[in-house]
LUMPA-22393 format. One record per residue (C-alpha): x, y, z; residue in one letter; residue number from 0. Coordinates in steps of 0.5 Angstrom, whole numbers. Example, Ala and Ser with C-alpha at 12.3 -4.5 7.8 and 13.67 -1.06 7.14 Angstrom:
// residues 2
xx_yy_zz_aa_i
25_-9_16_A_0
27_-2_14_S_1
//
This chain:
// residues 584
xx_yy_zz_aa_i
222_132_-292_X_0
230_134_-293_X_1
231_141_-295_X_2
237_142_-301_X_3
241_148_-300_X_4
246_147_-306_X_5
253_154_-306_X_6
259_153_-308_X_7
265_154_-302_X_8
272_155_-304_X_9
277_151_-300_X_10
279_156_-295_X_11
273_155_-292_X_12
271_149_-292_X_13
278_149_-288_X_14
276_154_-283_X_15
270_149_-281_X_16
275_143_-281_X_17
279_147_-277_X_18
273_148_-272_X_19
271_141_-272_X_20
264_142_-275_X_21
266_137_-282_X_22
263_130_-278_X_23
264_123_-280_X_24
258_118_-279_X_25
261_110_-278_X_26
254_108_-278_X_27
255_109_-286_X_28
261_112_-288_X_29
267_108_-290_X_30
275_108_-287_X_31
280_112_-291_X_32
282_109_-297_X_33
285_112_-303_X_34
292_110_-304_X_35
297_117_-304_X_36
297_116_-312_X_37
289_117_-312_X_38
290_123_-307_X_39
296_125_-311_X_40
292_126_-318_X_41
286_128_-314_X_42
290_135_-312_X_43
293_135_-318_X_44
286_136_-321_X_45
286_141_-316_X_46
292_145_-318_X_47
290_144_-326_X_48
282_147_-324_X_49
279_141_-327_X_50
272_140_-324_X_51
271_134_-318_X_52
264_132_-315_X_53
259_135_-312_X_54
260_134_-304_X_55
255_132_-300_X_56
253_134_-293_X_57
248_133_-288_X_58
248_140_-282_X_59
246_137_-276_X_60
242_141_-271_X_61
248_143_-267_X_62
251_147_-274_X_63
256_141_-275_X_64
256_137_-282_X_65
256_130_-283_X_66
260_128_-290_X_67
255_123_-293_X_68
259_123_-300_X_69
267_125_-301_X_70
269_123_-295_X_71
276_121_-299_X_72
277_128_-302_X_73
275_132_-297_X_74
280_128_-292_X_75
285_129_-298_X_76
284_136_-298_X_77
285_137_-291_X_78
291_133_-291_X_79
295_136_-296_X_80
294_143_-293_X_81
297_140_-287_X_82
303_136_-292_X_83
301_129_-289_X_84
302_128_-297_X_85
306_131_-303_X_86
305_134_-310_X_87
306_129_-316_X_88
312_132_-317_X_89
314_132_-309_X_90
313_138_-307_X_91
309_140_-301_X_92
303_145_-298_X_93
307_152_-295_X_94
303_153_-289_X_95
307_159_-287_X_96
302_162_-294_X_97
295_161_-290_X_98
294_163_-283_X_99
289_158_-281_X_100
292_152_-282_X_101
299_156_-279_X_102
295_157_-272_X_103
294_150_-273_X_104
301_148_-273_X_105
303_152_-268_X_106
297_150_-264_X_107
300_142_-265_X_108
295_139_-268_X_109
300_138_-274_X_110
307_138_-275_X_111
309_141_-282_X_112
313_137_-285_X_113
320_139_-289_X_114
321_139_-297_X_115
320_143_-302_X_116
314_148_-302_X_117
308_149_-307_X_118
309_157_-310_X_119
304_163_-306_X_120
300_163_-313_X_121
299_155_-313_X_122
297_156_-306_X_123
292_162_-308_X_124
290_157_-313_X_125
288_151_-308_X_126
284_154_-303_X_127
281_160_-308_X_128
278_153_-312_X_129
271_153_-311_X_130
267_146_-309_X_131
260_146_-310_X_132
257_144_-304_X_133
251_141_-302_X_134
248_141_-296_X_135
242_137_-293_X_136
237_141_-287_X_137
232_138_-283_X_138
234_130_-286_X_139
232_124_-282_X_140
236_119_-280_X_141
232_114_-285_X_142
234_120_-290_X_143
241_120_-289_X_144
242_112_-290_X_145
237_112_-296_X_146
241_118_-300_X_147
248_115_-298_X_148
246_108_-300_X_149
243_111_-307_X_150
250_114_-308_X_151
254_108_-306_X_152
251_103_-308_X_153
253_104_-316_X_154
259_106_-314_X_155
265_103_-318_X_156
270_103_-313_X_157
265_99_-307_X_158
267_92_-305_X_159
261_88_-305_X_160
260_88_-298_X_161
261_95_-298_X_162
256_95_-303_X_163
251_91_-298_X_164
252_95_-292_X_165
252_103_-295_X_166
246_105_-293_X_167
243_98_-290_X_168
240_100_-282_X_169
239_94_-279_X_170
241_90_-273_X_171
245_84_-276_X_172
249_89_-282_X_173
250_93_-275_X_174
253_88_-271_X_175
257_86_-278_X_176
260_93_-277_X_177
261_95_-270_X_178
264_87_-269_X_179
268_88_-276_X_180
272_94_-272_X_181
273_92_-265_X_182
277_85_-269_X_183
280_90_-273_X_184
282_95_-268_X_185
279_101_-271_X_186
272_101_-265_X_187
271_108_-264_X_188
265_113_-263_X_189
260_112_-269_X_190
261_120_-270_X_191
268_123_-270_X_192
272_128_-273_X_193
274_128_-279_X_194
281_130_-277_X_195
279_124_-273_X_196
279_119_-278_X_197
287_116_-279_X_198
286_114_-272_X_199
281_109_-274_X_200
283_107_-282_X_201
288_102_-284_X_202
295_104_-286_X_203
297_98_-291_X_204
305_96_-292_X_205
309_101_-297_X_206
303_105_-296_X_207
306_110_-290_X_208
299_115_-290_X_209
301_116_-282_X_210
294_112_-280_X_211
294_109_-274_X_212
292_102_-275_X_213
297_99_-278_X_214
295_92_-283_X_215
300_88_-281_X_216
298_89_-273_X_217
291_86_-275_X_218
289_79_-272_X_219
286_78_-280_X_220
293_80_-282_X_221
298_78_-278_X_222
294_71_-277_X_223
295_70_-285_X_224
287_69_-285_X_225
287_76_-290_X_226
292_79_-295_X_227
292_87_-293_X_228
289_89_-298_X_229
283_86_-296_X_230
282_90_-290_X_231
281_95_-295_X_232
276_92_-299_X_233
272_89_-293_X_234
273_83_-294_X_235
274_82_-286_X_236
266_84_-286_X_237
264_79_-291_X_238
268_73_-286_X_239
264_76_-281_X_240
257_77_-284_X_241
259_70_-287_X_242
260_67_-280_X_243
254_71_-275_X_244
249_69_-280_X_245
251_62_-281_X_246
250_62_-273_X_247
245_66_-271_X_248
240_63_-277_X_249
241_55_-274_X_250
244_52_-282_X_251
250_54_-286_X_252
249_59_-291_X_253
252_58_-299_X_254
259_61_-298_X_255
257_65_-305_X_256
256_73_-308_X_257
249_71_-308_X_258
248_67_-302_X_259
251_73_-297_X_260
247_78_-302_X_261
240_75_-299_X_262
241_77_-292_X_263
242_83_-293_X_264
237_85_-298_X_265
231_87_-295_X_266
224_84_-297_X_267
228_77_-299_X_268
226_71_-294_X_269
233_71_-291_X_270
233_77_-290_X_271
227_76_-285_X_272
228_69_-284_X_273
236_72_-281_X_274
233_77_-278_X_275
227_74_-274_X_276
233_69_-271_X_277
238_75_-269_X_278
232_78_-265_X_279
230_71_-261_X_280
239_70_-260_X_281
240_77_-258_X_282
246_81_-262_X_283
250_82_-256_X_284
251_75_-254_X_285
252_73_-261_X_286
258_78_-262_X_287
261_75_-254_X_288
260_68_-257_X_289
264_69_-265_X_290
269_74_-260_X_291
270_68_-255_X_292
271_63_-261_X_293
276_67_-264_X_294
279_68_-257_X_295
280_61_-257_X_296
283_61_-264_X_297
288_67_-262_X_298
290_62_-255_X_299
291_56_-260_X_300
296_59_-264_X_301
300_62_-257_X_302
301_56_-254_X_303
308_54_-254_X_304
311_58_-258_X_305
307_63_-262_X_306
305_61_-270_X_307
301_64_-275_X_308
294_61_-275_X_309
297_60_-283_X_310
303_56_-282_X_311
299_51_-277_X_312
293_51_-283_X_313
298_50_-288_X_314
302_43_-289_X_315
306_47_-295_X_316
309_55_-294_X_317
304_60_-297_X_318
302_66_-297_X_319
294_65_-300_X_320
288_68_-295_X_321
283_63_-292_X_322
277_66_-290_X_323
273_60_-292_X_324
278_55_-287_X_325
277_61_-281_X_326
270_61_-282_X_327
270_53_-282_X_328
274_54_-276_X_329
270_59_-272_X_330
263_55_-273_X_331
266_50_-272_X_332
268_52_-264_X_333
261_55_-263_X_334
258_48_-265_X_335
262_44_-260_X_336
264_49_-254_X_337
258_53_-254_X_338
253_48_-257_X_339
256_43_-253_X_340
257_47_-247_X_341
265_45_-247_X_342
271_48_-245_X_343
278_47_-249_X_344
282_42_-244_X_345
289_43_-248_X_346
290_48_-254_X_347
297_46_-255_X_348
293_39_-255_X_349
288_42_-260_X_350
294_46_-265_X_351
297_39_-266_X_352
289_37_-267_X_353
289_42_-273_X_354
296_42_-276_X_355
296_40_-284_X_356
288_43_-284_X_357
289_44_-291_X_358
290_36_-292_X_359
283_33_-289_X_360
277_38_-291_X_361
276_41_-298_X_362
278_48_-298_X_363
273_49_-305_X_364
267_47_-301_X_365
262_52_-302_X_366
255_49_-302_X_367
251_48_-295_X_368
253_40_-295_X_369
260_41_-297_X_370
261_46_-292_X_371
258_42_-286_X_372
262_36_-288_X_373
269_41_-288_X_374
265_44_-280_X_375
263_36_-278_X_376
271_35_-280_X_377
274_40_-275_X_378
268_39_-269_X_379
272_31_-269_X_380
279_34_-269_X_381
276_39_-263_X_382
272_33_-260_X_383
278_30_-256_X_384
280_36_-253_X_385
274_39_-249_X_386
271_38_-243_X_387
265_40_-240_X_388
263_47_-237_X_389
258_50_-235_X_390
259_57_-239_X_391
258_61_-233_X_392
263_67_-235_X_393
266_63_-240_X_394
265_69_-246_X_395
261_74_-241_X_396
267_78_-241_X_397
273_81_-244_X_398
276_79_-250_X_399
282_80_-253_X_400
279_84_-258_X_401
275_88_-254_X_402
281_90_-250_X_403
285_92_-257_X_404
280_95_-259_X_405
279_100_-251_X_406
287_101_-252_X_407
286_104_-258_X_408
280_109_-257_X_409
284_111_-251_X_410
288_115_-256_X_411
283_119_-259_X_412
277_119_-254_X_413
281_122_-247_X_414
276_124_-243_X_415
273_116_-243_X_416
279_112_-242_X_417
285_112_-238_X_418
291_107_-238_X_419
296_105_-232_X_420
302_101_-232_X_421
301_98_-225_X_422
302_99_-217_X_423
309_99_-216_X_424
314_105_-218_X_425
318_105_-224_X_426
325_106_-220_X_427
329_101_-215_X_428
326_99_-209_X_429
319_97_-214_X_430
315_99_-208_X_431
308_99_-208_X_432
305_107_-210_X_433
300_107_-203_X_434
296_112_-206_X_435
295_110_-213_X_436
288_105_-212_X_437
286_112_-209_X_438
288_116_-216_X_439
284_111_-220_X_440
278_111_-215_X_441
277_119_-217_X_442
279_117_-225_X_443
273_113_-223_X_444
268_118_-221_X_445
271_124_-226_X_446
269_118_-232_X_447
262_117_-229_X_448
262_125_-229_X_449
263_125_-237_X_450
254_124_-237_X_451
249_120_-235_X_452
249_116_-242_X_453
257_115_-242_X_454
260_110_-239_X_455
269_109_-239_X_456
274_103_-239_X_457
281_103_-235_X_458
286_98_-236_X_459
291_97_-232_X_460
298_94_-235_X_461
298_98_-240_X_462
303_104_-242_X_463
302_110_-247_X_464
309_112_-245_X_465
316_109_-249_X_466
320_110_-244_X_467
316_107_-239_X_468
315_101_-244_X_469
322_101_-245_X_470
324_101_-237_X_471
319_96_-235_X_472
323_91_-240_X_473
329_93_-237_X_474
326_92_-230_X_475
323_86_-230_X_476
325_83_-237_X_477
319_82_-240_X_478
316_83_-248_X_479
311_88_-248_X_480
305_86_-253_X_481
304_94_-259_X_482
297_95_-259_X_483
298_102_-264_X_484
303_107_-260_X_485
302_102_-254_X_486
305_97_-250_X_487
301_93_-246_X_488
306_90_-241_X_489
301_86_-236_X_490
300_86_-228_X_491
303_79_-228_X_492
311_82_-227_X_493
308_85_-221_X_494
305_80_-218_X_495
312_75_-218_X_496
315_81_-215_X_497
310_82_-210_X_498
311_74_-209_X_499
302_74_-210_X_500
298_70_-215_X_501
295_73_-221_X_502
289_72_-217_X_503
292_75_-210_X_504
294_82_-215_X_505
288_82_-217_X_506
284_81_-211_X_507
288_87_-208_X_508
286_91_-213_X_509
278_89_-211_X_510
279_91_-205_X_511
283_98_-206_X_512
277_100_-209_X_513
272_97_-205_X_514
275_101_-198_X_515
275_107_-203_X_516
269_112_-201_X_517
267_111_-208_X_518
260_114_-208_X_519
254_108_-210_X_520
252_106_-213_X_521
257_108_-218_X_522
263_103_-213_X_523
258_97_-214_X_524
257_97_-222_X_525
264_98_-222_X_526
266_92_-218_X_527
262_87_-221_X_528
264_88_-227_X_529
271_89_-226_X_530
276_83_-228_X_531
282_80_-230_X_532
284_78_-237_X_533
290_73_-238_X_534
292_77_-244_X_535
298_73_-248_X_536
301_71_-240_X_537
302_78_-239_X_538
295_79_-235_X_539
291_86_-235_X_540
286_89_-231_X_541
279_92_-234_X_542
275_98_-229_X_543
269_98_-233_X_544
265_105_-231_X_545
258_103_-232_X_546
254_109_-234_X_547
251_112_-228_X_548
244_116_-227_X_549
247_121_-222_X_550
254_126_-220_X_551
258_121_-217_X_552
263_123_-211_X_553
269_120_-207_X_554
268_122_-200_X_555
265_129_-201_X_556
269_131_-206_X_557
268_130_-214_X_558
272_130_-219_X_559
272_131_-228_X_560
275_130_-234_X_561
279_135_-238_X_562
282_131_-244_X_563
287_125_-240_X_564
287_128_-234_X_565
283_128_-228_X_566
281_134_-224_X_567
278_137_-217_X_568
272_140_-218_X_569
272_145_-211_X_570
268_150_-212_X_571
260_151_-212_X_572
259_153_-220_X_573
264_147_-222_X_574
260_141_-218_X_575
254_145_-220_X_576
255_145_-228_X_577
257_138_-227_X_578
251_137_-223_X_579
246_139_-230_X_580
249_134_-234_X_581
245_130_-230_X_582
239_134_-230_X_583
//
């Protein structure tokens, strides 16, 4: 059982563990960002006025690190007031020359202070002399932790309902829902993080300009029409998928209703077993490689030909009205024909026209289980024309364009893991091959598989994390990048028109580049069967996956580590052998 140890502590130093790195944040059961700036405004106005605020709650971990269990949003709102990420209700920011520690952060980069008028010395005095109170949770299992965190939240007044059902819930289906819910939004990362970590996986909504760095109108729910952003706030993605996966995974629809979805995640209810049972039989990670493919699907029949907004292809009038009912439809309706009957679309221009004026041949306030298969046995006839057989074999067992979304987005908050590159040739004139770049990948390759025998890393080539290459390449080659956050993915298919190769050729170079590199096995084996090739939207990208190994890998006699983005040379005894103990 938990020990509670329960002491006020003033700002300033619950900034110094911020500023340490020792305030966590769980994803298992913590919610995103997402307090407006009003919300974060008056809540540092309580501050400055001296009025009470909740107690925070944390969980110490044995390395001496806390994870935040509840306040979350007012801790976040704090520290980012202190770093003028927001102002005062009247406009006026935090002065960082007034207190040393965030000053040394500063001057460190991990922040810049913004300009405009300052708060006075004594104000800031006044917030960082504020004493929260603070409770501490030691010794607490993980079944604890998800017990009290679902105790606070679960009456709580600003949960959604599927917030509600996933606080504090542990299992494999309410698991699959959130890690599948953040690779489709973009936001997929580790599940412990830094709380200075958590723009980088929250949703900045239009008008909103928190400085987060998931962007709504970027998201497939959003820049499709399926869901409003403000939406993504409020899980209502989660819910379309909770809806979708148990529709698949338990053989027959479920009602589309509160208390339909609220069964399956209520443990002790038949359906919560009857849901689990079947995911334990289907396997979680086929079921997400299935409702990932049949969303790739959707996402290539809306590109074909000239790109249209899945809405506008749905909808016989202009609207701007969500339809996660119509999408659900839609996904289980592509997994019953293409995966259930072993097909393949043959023509998604074909298939768009197929469904065009949706809206006028289901019934969109359908909501029983009858109803809903009428609606799902309508589409499937739309779809029925289209397909062809297949046999399925590497049909969804590979990358899809979420998962990669989702890897070039983690590359910008987990360095050590991730590494993109533009392509072989020089940015300059004559576009020649780079001939030692294979090779440099090749010890990319080693110095992620070095990271520990429990992680693994990802390389994709055809993506830049530089504007100004970005801007070069389309000036080069006169393509249009895709933005994913701060990059741009600008494909591998530009080089290989230039070099006069197919896709395939290109991408077969690359196989054996790696395959005569002196990759050490069985890291050169792993990664060559799993390595692959993604058309992506007609730019084509390609994936390096570096499996986790159980050993130091080495290139030739000599290996290689991370430090942050970059790949070094381990050259002497004492470096190969601490890296050597990672694996002990």
């Amino acid at each position: 059982m938990a020990d509670l140890d329960s002491r006020p502590m003033s700002i300033q130093t619950l900034y110094g563990w911020y500023s340490d790195e020792k305030l966590l944040v769980n994803r298992r059961y913590q919610r995103k960002l997402v307090w407006t700036q009003v919300e974060k405004q008056k809540f540092i106005e309580s501050l400055m006025k001296k009025y009470p605020i909740p107690a925070i709650l944390l969980a110490e971990r044995s390395d001496g690190a806390y994870e935040i269990i509840d306040g979350l949003q007012r801790l976040f709102s704090i520290m980012s007031f202190i770093e003028t990420s927001f102002p005062t209700v009247d406009g006026r920011l935090f002065d960082v020359a007034q207190f040393p520690t965030a000053k040394a952060r500063s001057d460190a980069g991990h922040f810049e202070v913004a300009p405009g008028e300052k708060i006075d010395a004594k104000e800031v005095s006044s917030i960082l002399d504020y004493t929260l109170a603070v409770s501490a949770m030691r010794g607490s299992t993980e079944a604890e932790i998800d017990d009290v965190f679902g105790r606070i939240n679960t009456y709580g007044h600003r949960l959604s309902d599927q917030e509600r059902r996933q606080a504090g819930v542990q299992g494999q289906f309410s698991e699959l829902v959130r890690q599948l819910a953040c690779v489709l939004r973009g936001d997929a990362s580790s599940d412990i993080l830094r709380l200075s970590q958590m723009p980088s996986i929250s949703v900045d909504l239009p008008k909103m300009q928190h400085g987060y760095d998931v962007q709504a109108d970027q998201v497939f729910w959003v820049s499709e029409g399926i869901l409003r952003s403000t939406d993504l706030r409020d899980s209502m993605d989660e819910q379309c998928i909770a809806d979708v996966a148990a529709c698949i995974v338990g053989g027959q629809l479920i009602e589309r209703s509160r208390a339909a979805l609220d069964l399956v995640y209520q443990p002790g209810s038949g359906e919560y077993s009857r849901i689990d049972d079947a995911l334990k039989v289907y396997g979680t990670e086929r079921l997400t490689d299935e409702i990932k493919h049949c969303i790739d699907e959707i996402r290539k029949v809306t590109n074909a030909g000239s790109s249209v907004k899945l809405r506008n292809i749905i909808f016989s009038k202009p609207t701007n009205n969500p339809f996660p009912a119509i999408f659900a439809t839609l996904v289980i309706a592509c997994h019953e024909v293409l995966l259930g009957g072993r097909k393949r679309i043959s023509s998604y221009s074909d298939v768009r026209a197929a469904i065009s004026k949706l809206d006028e041949r289901i019934d969109t306030g359908r909501t029983t289980v009858i109803e809903r298969r009428k609606n799902v046995d309508s589409v499937k006839g739309l779809l029925g024309g289209h397909v062809v057989d297949t046999d399925l074999v590497g049909v969804y067992r590979n990358q899809s364009v979420a998962d990669i979304d989702a890897t070039i987005r983690r590359s910008a908050i987990e360095l050590p893991d991730f590494e993109l590159k533009q392509g072989l040739l020089a940015l300059s004139t004559p576009r020649e091959a780079n001939p030692n770049l294979i090779a440099k990948v090749a010890a990319t390759i080693c110095a992620i598989s070095n990271n520990g025998p429990l992680q693994g890393g990802t390389i994709i080539v055809g993506v830049t994390d530089k504007p100004t290459d970005a801007e070069t390449i389309v000036r080069l080659d006169g393509i249009t990048p895709r933005k994913v956050g701060t990059r741009s993915v600008v494909g591998v298919n530009r080089e290989a028109k230039i070099l006069g190769e197919t896709p395939e050729k290109y991408f077969a170079r690359w196989k054996l580049g790696i395959e005569n590199s002196e990759l050490s096995s069985p890291l050169k084996e792993d990664v060559l069967s799993s390595l692959s090739y993604h058309d992506y939207f007609g730019l084509g990208v390609i994936v390096i996956t570096v499996p986790p190994q159980r050993e130091l890998a080495f290139v030739g006699n000599t290996t290689y580590s991370r430090k942050g983005s970059e790949t070094v040379e381990v050259a002497d005894v004492k470096g190969i052998s601490d890296l050597g103990k990672r694996f002990a």
